[in-house]
N, C-alpha and C positions, 0 to 999 in steps of 0.2 A: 504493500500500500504506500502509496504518495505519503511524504509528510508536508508540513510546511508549519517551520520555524516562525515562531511568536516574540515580537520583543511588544513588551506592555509598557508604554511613559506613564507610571500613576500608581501607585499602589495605595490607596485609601478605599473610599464608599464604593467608588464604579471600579477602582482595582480590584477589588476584593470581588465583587459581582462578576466581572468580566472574567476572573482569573475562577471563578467556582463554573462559569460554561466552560471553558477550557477545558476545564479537570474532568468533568463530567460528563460532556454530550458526546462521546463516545459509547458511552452506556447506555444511551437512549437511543440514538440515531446510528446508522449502518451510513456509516458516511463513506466517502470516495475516497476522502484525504484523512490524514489524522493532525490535529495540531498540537505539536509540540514547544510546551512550555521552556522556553529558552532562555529568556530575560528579563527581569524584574528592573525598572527604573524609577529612581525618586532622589529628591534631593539629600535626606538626612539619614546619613548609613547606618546608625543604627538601627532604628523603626524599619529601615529598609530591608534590614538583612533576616530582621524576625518573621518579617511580611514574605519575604522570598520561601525561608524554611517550610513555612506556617502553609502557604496555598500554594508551595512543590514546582517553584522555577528551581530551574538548575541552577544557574546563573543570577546575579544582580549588578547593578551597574548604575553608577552616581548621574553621567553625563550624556544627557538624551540622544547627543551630537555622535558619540561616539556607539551608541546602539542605530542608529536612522546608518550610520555608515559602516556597518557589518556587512559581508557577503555572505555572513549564513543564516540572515534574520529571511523572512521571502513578506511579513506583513508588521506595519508598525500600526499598533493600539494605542489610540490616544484615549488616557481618562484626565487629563488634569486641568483645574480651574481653566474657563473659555481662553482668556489673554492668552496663552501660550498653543490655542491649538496650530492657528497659521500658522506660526514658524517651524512648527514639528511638521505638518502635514507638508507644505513649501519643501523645505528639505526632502522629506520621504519619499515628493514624488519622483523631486531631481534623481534620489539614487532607484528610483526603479519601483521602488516599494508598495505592494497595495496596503492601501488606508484606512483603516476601522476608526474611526471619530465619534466619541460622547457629544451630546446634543449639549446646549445649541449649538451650531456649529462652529462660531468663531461670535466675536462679542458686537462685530456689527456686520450689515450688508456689504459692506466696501472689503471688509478683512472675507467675508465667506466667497464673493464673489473672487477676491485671488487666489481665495484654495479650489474654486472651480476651474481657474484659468488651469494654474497648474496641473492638475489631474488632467486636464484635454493637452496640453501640452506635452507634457512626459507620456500619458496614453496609458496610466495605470489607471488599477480597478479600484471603487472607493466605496465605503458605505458610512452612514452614521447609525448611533443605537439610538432610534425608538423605538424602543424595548415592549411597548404595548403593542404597537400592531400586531406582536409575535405571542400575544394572549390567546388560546382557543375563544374565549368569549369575544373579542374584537373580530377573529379572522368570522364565526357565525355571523358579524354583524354585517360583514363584509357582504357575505356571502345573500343572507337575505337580501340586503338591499340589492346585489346586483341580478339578482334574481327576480325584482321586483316587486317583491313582497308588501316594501310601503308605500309602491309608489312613489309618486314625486314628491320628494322632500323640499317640506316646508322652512322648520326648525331644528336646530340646535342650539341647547343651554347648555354649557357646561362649565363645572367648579371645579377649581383644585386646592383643596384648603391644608393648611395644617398649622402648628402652634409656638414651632419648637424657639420661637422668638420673643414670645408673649412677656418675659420677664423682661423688666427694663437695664437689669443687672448681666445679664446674659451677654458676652462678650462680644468686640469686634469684630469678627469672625473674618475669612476671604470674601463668605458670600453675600458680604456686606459691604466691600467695598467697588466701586464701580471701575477702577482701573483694572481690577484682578475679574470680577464676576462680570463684568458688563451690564447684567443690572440684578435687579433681586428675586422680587416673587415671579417679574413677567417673564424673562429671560429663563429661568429656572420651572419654572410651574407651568406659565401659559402657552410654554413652546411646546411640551406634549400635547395640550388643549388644540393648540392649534392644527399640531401634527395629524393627530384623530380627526380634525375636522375634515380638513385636507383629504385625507386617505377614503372618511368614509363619505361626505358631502360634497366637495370640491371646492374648487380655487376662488379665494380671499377677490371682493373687488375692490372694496372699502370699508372703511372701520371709524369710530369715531371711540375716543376713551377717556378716562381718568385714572390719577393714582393718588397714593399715600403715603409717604415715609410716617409713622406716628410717631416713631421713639429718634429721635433727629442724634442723640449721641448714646456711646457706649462705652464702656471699661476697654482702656486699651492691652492689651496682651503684651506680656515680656517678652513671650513665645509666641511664633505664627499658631494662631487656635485652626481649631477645625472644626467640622460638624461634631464629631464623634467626641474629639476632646473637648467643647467649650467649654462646655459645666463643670469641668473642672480646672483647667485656668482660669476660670474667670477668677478664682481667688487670688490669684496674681496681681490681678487690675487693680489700680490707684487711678491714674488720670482717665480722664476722656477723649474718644475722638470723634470723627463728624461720620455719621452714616450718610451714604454717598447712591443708596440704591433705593427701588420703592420697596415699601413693605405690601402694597399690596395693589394691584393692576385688576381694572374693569374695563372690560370692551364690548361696545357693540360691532357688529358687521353684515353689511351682504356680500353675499356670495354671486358669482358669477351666472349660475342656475336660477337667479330669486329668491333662494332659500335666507333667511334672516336667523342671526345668533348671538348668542350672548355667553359671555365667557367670564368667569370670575377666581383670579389668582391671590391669594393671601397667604403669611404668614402668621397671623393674627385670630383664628379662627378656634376659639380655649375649644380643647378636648378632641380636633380634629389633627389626630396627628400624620393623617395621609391620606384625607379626605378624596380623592378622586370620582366625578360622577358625570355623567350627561346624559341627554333623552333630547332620542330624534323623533321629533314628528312627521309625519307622512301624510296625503290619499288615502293609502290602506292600511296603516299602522304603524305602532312607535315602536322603538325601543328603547331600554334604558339599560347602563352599565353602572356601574359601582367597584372601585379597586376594592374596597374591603369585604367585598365576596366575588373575587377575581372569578369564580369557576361559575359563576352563575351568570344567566344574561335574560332579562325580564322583555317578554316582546306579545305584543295587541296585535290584535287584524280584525280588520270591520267584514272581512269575509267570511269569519266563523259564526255559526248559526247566533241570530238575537239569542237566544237565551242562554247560551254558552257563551257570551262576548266578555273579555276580563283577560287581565294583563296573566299572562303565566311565567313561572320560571322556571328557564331549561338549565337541570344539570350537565355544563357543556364539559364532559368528561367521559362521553361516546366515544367508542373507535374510529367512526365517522365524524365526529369536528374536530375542525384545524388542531393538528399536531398533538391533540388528546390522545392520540392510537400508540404514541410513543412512549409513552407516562406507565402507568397503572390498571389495572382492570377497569372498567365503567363506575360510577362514582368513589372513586381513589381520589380527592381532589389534589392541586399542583400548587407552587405558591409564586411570591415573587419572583422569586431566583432564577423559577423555570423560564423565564420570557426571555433573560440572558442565552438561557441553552437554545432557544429557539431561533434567538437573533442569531448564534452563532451556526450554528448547523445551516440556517437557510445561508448565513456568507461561505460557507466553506463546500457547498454544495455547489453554488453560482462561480464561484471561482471556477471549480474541479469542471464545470462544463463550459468555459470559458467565457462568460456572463457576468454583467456589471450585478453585486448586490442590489436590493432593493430591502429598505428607502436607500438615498446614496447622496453624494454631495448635491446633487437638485433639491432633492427634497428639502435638503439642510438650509440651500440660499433661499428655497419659497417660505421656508417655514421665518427666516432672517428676516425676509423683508415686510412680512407682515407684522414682525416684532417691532422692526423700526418704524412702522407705517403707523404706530398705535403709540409709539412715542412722540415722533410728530405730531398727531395728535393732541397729545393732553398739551402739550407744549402753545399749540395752536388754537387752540379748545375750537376744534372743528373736526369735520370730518375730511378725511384724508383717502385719495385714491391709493390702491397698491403699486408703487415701482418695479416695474419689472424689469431685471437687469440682458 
């Protein structure tokens, strides 16, 4: 069997994730290629080196520069903070390398737009992780809708809430500052929102928004914090500094189709610590999804008889829906982690038959430019067309 050599830039939240598909979706999937865990990359070597032992690189390695320019790497993984995806991905393509990139894709349209030049340029293969499309519940939603089940779609609302901000003591964190994270809850939150919209409803034509910073400063960190560590430095913090991202993004938009939506990102939302939801309306019915019962996916149709009419919910965990056949017997249900295996099996399958991933850096600059089209916006306090580069 094919291998092909993995270097990972990132060893935290999405290292950790991406590095547990790696491990595992051999187990699952009868894939063409095997990927082998080759390099672990991050700045501070010791966390680095515990992280390499701990999720089974062979290898670790300080300086991005000098894993993008290995000849026995065949794909570089980016997981880290947006500001640093361009330069890793720009390099990667120069030396040959196909591209796996954590969403968003780059921290504006102008930086994602030259990580698309590049990949046409060099003529490597690209993908980014939205990691939900690769839900069994999302590919049914897919699938109904293109089946035509709801008909023409009207609406989409969708939320992505959670909390882990809510204390005002709760430190500076990266994804709090706008030169590192590019922005907060939108850039972070509303680009799956969006992603999903995308995938299942279609393309953004304009948007109109608002946002919030509430908590404007923070306990500064002696140490770069992180998600996973704040709450515990933050005991460190004396001074203050300026929060630079929103805490929480609201958009309206129409869609190209007619369909109208509304999207709402916060980090402010007590007791929702990963709130995830939306519900499409249709012609001939809705559906609705909810990440905190990933395996499930709730769907109406006005063509079941009146008096059976009422939303039901299918346990999507058949052998017959999306990538459920590869899990567990029929109600086994799957969790987060799985969407990682998902994302990674469909990239290493597309490679092995010489095929761009899907979603890929397009999807990344559409999903960009609706992010920046919604910051214009509130900027503007108007409604704003989508740019399409």
């Amino acid at each position: 069997m094919k291998e092909l050599n993995i270097g990972l830039i990132g060893y935290k939240f999405m290292g950790k994730a991406h590095s547990h598909a790696y491990k595992d979706v051999s187990i699952f999937f009868d894939l063409p290629v095997r990927p082998v865990m080759k390099v672990l990359c991050g700045r501070a070597e010791g966390a680095l080196k515990v992280a390499a032992d701990r999720y089974g690189w062979a290898e670790y390695e300080t300086d991005w520069r000098k894993v993008v320019k290995r000849g026995d790497i065949d794909i570089i993984d980016i997981t880290t903070p947006p500001n640093a995806h361009k330069d890793i991905a720009i390099a990667a393509a120069k030396e040959g390398k196909i591209i796996f990139c954590e969403k968003p894709l780059a921290a504006t349209s102008k930086d994602a737009y030259q990580m698309v030049e590049a990949v046409e340029k060099y003529g490597v293969k690209h993908a980014i992780c939205f990691n939900y499309r690769k839900l069994p519940a999302i590919g049914l939603a897919k699938k109904l809708i293109n089946e035509g089940k709801l008909g023409k779609i009207y609406h989409i609302r969708a939320v992505y809430l959670q909390d882990w901000i809510l204390d005002p003591d709760f430190p500076l964190v990266w994804r709090l500052e706008k030169k590192v994270a590019g922005s907060g809850s939108h850039g972070d939150l509303n680009a799956h929102l969006i992603d999903i919209a995308r995938y299942l409803v279609g393309e953004f034509e304009e948007v109109v928004g608002m946002g919030e910073t509430f908590i404007k400063e923070r306990p500064l960190l002696k140490e770069t914090g992180t998600l996973e560590t704040g709450l515990k430095d933050k005991q460190k913090a004396k001074e203050k500094g300026k929060v630079t991202v929103d805490d929480a993004t609201l958009f309206l938009a129409r869609f190209e189709n007619g369909a109208l939506g509304s999207f709402e990102a916060t980090r402010f939302a007590a007791g929702r610590r990963n709130g995830q939801r939306f519900e499409i309306n249709g012609s001939k019915g809705s559906i609705v999804f909810n990440l905190e019962r990933l395996n499930e996916l709730e769907f109406y149709s006005t063509e079941d008889t009146e008096y059976a009419q009422g939303f039901r919910t299918i346990n999507v965990t058949e052998g017959c829906h999306p990538y459920a056949g590869n899990f567990w017997p029929a109600g086994h249900i799957i969790g987060y982690g799985e969407s990682f295996i998902n994302m990674v099996a469909d990239l290493l399958v597309s490679i092995a038959k010489g095929k761009n991933p899907s979603p890929d850096f397009y999807d990344g600059l559409k999903c960009q430019e609706v992010l920046d089209a919604v910051s214009e916006s509130i900027k503007r306090k108007r409604w704003v067309k989508i740019k399409k580069h």
